[in-house]
Structures are given as C-alpha cells and as structure tokens.
C-alpha positions in Angstrom: -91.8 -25.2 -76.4 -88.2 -25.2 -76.8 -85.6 -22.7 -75.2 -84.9 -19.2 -75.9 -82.2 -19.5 -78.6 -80.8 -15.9 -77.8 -81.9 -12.7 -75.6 -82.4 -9.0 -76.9 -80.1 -6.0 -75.5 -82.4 -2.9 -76.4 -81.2 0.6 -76.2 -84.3 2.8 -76.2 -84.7 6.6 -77.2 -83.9 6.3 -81.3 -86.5 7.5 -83.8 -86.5 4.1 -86.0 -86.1 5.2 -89.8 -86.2 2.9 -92.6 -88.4 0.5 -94.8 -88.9 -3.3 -94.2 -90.8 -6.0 -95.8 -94.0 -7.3 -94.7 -94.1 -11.0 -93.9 -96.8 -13.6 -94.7 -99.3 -13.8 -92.4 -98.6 -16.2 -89.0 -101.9 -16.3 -88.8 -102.9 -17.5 -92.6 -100.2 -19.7 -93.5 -100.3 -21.9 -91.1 -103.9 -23.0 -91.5 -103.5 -22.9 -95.3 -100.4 -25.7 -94.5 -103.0 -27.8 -93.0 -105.5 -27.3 -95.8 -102.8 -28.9 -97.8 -104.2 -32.3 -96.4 -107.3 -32.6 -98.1 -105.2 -33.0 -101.6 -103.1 -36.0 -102.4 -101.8 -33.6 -105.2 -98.9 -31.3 -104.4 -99.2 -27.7 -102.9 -97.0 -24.5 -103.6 -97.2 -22.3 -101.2 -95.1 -18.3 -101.5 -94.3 -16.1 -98.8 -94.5 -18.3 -95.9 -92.8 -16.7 -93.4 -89.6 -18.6 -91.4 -90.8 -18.6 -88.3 -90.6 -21.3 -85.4 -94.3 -21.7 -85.6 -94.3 -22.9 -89.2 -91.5 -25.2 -88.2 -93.7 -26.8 -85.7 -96.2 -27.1 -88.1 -94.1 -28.0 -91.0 -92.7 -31.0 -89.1 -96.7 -31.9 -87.6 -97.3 -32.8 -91.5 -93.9 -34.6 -91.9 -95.5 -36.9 -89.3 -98.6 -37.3 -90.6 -96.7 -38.5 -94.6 -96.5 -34.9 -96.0 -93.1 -34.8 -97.9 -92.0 -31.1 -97.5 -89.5 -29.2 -100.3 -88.1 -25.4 -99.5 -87.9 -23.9 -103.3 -87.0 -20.4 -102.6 -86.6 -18.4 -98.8 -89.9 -18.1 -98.8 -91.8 -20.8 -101.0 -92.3 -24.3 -99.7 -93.6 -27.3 -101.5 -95.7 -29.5 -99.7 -97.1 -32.9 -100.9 -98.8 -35.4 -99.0 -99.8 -38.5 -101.4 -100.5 -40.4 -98.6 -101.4 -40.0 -95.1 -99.2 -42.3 -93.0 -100.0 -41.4 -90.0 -103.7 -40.6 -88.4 -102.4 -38.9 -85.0 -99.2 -36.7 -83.9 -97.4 -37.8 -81.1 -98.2 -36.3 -77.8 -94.7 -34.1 -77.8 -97.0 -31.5 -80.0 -99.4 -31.6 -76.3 -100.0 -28.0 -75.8 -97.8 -26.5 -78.0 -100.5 -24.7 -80.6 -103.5 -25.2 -81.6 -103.1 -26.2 -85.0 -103.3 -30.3 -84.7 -107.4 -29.4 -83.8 -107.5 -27.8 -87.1 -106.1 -31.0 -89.0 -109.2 -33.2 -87.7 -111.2 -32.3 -90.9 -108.8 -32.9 -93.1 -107.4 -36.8 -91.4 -111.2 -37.5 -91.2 -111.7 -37.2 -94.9 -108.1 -38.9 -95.9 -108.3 -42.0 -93.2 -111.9 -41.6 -91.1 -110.1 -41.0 -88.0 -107.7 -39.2 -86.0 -106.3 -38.7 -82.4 -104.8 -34.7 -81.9 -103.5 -33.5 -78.8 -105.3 -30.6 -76.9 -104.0 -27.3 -78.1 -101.9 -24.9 -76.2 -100.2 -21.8 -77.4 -100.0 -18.2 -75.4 -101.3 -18.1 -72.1 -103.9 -15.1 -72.5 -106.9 -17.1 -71.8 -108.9 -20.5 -71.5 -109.5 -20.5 -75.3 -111.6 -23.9 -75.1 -112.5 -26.4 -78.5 -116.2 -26.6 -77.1 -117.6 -25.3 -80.9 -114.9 -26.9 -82.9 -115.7 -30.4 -81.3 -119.9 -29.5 -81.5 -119.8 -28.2 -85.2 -117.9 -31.3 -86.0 -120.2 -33.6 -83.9 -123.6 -31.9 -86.2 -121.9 -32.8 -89.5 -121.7 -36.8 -87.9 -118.0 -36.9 -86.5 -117.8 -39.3 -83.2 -115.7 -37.8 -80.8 -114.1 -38.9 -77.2 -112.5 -36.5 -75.5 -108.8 -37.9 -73.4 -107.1 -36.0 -70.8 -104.7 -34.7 -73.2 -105.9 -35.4 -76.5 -109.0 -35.9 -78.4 -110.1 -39.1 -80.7 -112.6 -38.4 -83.5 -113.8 -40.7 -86.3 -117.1 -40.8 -88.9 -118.4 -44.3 -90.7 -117.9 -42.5 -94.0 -118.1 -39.2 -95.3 -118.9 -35.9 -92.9 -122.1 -34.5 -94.1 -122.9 -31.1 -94.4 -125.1 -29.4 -91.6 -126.2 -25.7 -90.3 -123.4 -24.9 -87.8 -124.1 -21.9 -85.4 -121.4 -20.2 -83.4 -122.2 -19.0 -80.6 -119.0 -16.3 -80.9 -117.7 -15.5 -84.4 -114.3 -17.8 -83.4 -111.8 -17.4 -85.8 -110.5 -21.2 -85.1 -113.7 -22.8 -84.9 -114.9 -21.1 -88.5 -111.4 -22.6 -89.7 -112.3 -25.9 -88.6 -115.5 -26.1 -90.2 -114.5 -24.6 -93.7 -111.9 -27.5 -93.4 -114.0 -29.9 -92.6 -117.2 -28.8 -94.9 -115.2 -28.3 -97.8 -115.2 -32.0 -98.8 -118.5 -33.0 -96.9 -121.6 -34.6 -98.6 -123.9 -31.6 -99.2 -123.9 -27.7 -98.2 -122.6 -26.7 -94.6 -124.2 -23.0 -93.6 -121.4 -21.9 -90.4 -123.3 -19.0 -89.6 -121.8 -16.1 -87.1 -118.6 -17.4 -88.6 -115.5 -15.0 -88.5 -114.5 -13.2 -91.6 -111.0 -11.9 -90.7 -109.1 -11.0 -93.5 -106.9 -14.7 -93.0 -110.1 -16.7 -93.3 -111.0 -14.9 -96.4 -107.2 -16.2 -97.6 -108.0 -19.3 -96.9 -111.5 -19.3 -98.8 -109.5 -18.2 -101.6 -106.8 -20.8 -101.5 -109.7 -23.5 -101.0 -111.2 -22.2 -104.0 -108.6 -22.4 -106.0 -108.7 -25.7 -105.2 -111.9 -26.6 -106.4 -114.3 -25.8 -103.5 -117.0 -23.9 -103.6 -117.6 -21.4 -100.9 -119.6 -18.5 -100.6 -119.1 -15.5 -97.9 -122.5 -14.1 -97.5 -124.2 -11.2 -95.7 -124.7 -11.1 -91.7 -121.8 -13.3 -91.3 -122.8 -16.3 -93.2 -120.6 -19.0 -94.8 -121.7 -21.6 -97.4 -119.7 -24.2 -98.2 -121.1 -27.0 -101.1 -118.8 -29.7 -100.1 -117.2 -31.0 -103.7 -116.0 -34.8 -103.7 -111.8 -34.3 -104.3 -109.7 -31.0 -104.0 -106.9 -30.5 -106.4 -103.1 -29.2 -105.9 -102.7 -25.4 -105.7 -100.5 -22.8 -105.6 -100.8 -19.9 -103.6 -99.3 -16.7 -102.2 -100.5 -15.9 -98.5 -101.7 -12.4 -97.1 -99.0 -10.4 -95.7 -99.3 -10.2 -91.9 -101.2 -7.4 -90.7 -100.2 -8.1 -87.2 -96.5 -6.9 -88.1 -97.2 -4.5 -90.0 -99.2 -2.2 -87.1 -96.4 -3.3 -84.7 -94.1 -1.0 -87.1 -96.5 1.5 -87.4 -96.6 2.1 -83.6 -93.1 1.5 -83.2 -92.7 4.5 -85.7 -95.3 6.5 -84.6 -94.2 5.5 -80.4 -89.9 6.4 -81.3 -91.1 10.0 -83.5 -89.9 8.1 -86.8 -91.1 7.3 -90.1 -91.0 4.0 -91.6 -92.4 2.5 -95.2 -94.0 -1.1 -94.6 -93.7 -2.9 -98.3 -96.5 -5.0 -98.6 -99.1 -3.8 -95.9 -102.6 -2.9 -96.7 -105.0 -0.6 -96.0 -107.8 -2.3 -96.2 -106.6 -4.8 -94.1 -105.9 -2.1 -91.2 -109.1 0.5 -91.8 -109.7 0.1 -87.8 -106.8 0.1 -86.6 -105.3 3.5 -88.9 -108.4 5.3 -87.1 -107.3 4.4 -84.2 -103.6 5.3 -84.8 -105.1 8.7 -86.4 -106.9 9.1 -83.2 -103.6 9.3 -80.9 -101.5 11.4 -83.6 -99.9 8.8 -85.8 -100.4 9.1 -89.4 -99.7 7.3 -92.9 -99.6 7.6 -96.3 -99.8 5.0 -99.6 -96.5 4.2 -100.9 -96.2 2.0 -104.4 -95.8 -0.8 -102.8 -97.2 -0.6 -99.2 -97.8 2.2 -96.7 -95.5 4.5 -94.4 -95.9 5.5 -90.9 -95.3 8.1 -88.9 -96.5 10.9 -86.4 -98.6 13.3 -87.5 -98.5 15.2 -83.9 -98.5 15.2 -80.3 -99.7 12.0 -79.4 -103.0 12.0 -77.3 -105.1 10.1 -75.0 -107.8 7.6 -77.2 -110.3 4.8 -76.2 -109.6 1.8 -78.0 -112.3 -1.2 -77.4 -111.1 -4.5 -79.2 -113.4 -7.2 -81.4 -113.6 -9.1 -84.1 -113.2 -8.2 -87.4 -113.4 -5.7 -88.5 -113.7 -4.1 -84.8 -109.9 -3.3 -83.2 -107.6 -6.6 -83.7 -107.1 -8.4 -80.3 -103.4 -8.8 -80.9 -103.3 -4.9 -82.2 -103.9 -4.4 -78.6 -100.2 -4.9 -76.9 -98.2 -2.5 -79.1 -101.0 -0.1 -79.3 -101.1 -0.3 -75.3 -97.8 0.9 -75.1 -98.0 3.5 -77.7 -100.6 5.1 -75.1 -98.1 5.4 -72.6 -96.5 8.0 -74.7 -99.6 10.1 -75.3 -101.0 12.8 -73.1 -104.5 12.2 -70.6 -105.9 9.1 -70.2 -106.6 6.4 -72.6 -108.8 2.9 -72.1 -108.7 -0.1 -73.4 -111.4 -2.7 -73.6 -110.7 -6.5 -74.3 -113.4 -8.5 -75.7 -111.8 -11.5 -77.0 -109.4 -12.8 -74.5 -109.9 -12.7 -70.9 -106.7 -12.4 -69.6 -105.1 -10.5 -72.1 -103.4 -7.9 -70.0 -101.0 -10.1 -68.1 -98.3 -8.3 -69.9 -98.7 -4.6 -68.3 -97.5 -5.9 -64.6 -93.8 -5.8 -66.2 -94.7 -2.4 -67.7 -96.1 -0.9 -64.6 -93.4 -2.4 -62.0 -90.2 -2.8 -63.9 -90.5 0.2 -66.4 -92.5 2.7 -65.0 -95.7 2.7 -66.5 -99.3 4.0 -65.4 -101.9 1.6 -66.2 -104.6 0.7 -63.9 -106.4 -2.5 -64.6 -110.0 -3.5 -64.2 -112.6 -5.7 -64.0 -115.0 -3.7 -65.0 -116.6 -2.8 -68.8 -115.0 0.9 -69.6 -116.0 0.3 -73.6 -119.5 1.4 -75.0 -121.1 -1.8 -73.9 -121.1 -4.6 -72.0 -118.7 -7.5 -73.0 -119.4 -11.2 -72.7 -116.3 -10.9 -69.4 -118.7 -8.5 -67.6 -119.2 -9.5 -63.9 -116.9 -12.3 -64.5 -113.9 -11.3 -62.6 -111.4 -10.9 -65.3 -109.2 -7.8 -65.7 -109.8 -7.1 -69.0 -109.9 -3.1 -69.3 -106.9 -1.2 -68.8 -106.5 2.9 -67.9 -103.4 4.0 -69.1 -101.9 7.8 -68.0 -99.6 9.3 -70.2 -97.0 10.6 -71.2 -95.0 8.8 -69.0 -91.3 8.2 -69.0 -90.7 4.7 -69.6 -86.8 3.5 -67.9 -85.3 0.3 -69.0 -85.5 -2.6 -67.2 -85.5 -6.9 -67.2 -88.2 -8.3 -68.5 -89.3 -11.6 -69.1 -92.0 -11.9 -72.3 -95.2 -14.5 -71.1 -96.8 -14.3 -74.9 -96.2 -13.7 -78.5 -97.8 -10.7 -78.8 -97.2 -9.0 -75.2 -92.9 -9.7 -76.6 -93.5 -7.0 -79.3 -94.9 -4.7 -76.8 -92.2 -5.2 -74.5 -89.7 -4.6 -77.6 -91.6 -1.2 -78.0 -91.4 -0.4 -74.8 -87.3 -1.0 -74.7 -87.5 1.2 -78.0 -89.2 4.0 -76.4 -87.5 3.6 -72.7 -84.1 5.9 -71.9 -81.1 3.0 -71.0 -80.7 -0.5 -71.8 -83.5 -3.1 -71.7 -82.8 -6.8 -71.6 -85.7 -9.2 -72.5 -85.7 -12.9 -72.4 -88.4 -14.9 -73.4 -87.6 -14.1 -77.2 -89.2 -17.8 -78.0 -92.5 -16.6 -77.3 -91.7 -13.5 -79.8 -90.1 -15.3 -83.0 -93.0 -17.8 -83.2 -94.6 -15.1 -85.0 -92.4 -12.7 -86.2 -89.9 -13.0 -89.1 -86.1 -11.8 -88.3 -87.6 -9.5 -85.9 -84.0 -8.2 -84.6 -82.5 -7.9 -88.4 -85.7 -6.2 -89.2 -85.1 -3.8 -86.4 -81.6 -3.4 -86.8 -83.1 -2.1 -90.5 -84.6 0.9 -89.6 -81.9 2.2 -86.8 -82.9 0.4 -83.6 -80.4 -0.6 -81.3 -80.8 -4.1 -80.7 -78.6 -7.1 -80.1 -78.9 -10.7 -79.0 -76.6 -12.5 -76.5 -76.9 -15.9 -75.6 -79.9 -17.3 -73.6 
C-alpha cells in the first residue's frame, strides 16, 4: 500500500454540529465493480465513493481490458468488451482482497485465471479455504502458489449445493459471482445476507440473473447463460454513517446524516440507545445525538443483522466516555482489538482485554488464545497523544478518540483510514471539528 499522503492535527473537546452526506458503500461498490466482468456490455455505476480502495480496484480492471469513464464526481462508467488479461500482476499481492472475488467472473469470460492472495487490514488470518472449496464443488481446478492462486474449468462452472461453514460475507460474494452464469441452480446455504450482498443481488438482477434470498439463510441462484449492461446506484455506507453517529453522540453534538438508513442500522441504534445516544428521521436521512448521560452497555458483535464487526472501533471508544463498565465481544475477527493498546497507553484509556468469552455464549475464538473481548471503564478522560492507525477501521476510532481527547492529537497512518472513507477531514471540518492535515 502506498504512503500516507498527509497526517491529521486533531484538536479534541468540540461538540461536532452539522449535516454531511452519506457515501456509497466501501463495502458494496467494490464488489459490484467486479460484477461488472460478467458483461461485455457497458456498466453505469452512481455514488461510488472516491476513495483509494476503488482506485485500486478501478485500475485491477483496467488491467484485466475494462475501459473506465468518470461521468459525474460520483458515477463511473465501466465497460469491459473484452478481457485482455486473465491475471493481475503480482504488485496487487496483499493489497485487498478483491482479485479473489474476480475468479468467477475471469472463469466465465476466458476459463482461467491467476489472482494474487488477498491482503487488506491486519485484524485477523481471514483465510480463502471456502471461497476456493465452493468454487472447487461447482468444477473449478485450482493450484494454490505461494503468493497467488491459479484456477481454471474445461467449460462452463456448474451449479452445486455450497455449504458455509461460517456465514462469510466474501465467500457468499464469490459464489453469487460465480453461480450467477453457471449451468444449473447453485443453493450457497448459511450464506451472509448483509445489507451489501442484498445490493449486489439486486444489481445482478437487474442484470438478468435470477436469484432468490430465501429463509434460514439460503441463496438460490439459477445460473442464466449471458448478463446484460446495467446501471445502478450503490447503498450508502452504513459503516460511515454510525462513525458520525458516535462521533455526535461521543463530542455532546448533534449531526444530520443525509442518506443513512434505519433499517440498515436497527442493531446498532439499540445499541447506541442503550449507552444514551439517540436519533430521529430527517427527510432525507437520520440525525444523531445524545439523548443523556452516557452509560455502561454490553455490546457482542456478529453477522448480520447481529452488531456490525467494523461498528465495533468507534463504538469502543464511545464507551470510554460512558459511566461503569461496558464489554465487548468479537466474533468475527480474532484479533480485532489491536487498536486499544494506543488508547490505553498513549491516551489514557481503561480497557482490559481478554481471552476469554464475556458475551451470552461461547464464540467459535473460545479457548483459542485470542483477545477478543474487551472491558472498558468509563468515563475516562481521554488526553491527546501520537498515534499511529494499524487498520481502516481502528483510524476512525482513533479520529474519535482525538475528537473527544483535551489537547492536540497527531495521527499518521491516514492511508489505512481514506481507503474507506470519502473526504473524511473536509467532512469533519463540516460539522465544526478541528482537524488539519500536514505533510506525511
């Protein structure tokens, strides 16, 4: 990943006031890009987020033949008549984990394709084990490298009952991908049905495929012979939005997210309730803001619609502001926690970590060694400090934190952070926080 283009001077202790605009969703968008290659027709895509993560994956396609038009801020065209090229170059080793989600897609267009091994944030092992076996049922041969992965099929993939052994968000991706074109019906049963899969079922739809979200977790796909062109506007990003809402409800402000949903957030609003923050529906979106003294809470994450894993960071810090002692459970990731060693030594925070289960049951880290639940005492005075961000969304905790903290904070790292956020320091400056960058 490239170098930090800038670094962010925070001044903490100002109630942020203001409205912004939600962006698309990171987290959609960049999967619907790659969905783009099962079409030779062209693709419209609307509010598609600049962000350096859609650059990457922007210029993945431009080296795979996708010719790729900007028509407006925040709508890209995307055409790929052809595919030129069956395998990225190994400079895109370990940068995301997108190229594993374009083997479906180069399968159906050329029969083969060599990706690199993903990479991204370093808050767990994250392994392609049921991407690689789904795509192995439905007839993909696949040779695994030391840094990348070859896979190729004598002819169409054929449809096949896929089930995940965890409802993985990436590994469902891969499989719609690859299932919407197969020959016959794929059933990906405990798929994931986050609110950016269901996006992406809808986008595939439009394009002609025929997919069916059923009870108990339960996708069918009835794999259709060609896709057509589409055009498309992607979800706005939930992950954003809740960082505003507990940087309003963490700085005792109030500010009006246009664009954000609530039934995209059910889970996480109860949660927010539960420590003091409140909302209300806006005509275009929802405002934040606290409702009263903020509170201790238990907070256990999971997949949807349980707690959102990446709700976890900026809700964390929230805690620190709210009176008796909270918990928080990690499911998902086993080394998601990484983050609070800056909090705790550099800006005064107390949170204890452990390896053991503190949620209502068991999770699939228990006895395993990992510190995935975290005891965090509050109120606690946060002080400014140096930090350094080691993940995307730890860097929007660490902003919060600055925002809440008494002096000035300097964070480096900001690469990490504007891979998924849009403008996050104009946003900021938007609703009254004192921020500014300096060089790197």
């Amino acid at each position: 990943m490239a170098a930090d283009r800038h670094l962010y001077r925070i001044t903490g202790g100002v109630p942020l006031r203001g409205t912004v605009q939600a962006s698309g969703a990171k987290n959609a968008v960049t999967k619907q890009l790659v969905a783009t290659l099962l079409t030779d027709e062209p693709c419209v895509l609307h509010g598609v987020p600049r962000i350096l993560e859609v650059d990457l994956v922007l210029g993945m396609l431009a080296e795979l033949g996708t010719e790729v038009s900007w028509l407006g801020e925040h709508t890209v065209r995307v055409h790929t008549p052809k595919v030129t090229n069956t395998s990225l170059s190994s400079s895109y080793s370990g940068v995301n984990r997108i190229p594993i989600l374009m083997m479906g897609p180069l399968l159906h267009r050329r029969g083969e394709t060599v990706v690199p091994l993903p990479g991204g944030c370093t808050i767990g092992k994250r392994p392609i084990d049921f991407h690689l076996a789904g795509l192995s049922q439905m007839g993909a041969d696949i040779v695994d490298g030391t840094r990348s992965v070859k896979v190729s099929t004598n002819g169409r993939l054929a449809g096949a009952h896929v089930h995940l052994p965890f409802p993985s968000v990436g590994a469902t991706e891969n499989l719609l991908l690859a299932a919407a074109l197969a020959k016959g019906t794929t059933v990906i049963s405990n798929a994931a049905v986050e609110p950016e899969i269901v996006d992406l079922v809808l986008m595939l739809q439009k394009m002609g495929a025929l997919i069916t979200i059923d009870t108990d977790r339960t996708i069918v796909v009835n794999g259709v012979p060609a896709l057509g062109g589409v055009e498309h506007r992607t979800v706005a990003d939930r992950i954003e939005i809740a960082s505003f809402a507990a940087a309003a409800v963490a700085t005792d402000g109030r500010i009006q997210v246009r664009g954000a949903r609530q039934d995209h957030l059910i889970t996480f609003l109860n949660a927010l309730r539960h420590i003091g923050g409140e909302f209300i529906e806006t005509e275009d979106g929802l405002e934040f803001f606290r409702g009263r003294p903020l509170t201790a809470t238990d907070i256990e994450t999971g997949v949807h619609p349980g707690f959102m894993t990446d709700w976890q960071q900026p809700i964390t810090v929230l805690l620190t502001q709210a009176a008796g002692t909270s918990v928080v459970h990690e499911t998902i990731y086993e080394d998601r926690f990484g983050y609070a060693k800056q909090l705790s030594t550099a800006m005064g925070a107390e949170i204890e970590l452990t390896t053991r289960c503190l949620g209502a049951t068991a999770c699939r880290w228990h006895n395993r060694d990992f510190q995935h639940t975290a005891k965090i005492s509050g109120p606690t005075p946060l002080k400014a400090a140096d930090l350094v961000i080691p993940d995307l969304r730890a860097g929007f905790g660490y902003v919060l934190a600055a925002l809440v903290a008494e002096g000035t904070s300097t964070i480096s790292g900001t690469r990490y952070l504007e891979r998924g956020y849009e403008e996050p320091v104009a946003k900021l400056t938007a609703v009254g926080a004192r921020i500014t960058t300096q060089p790197a």
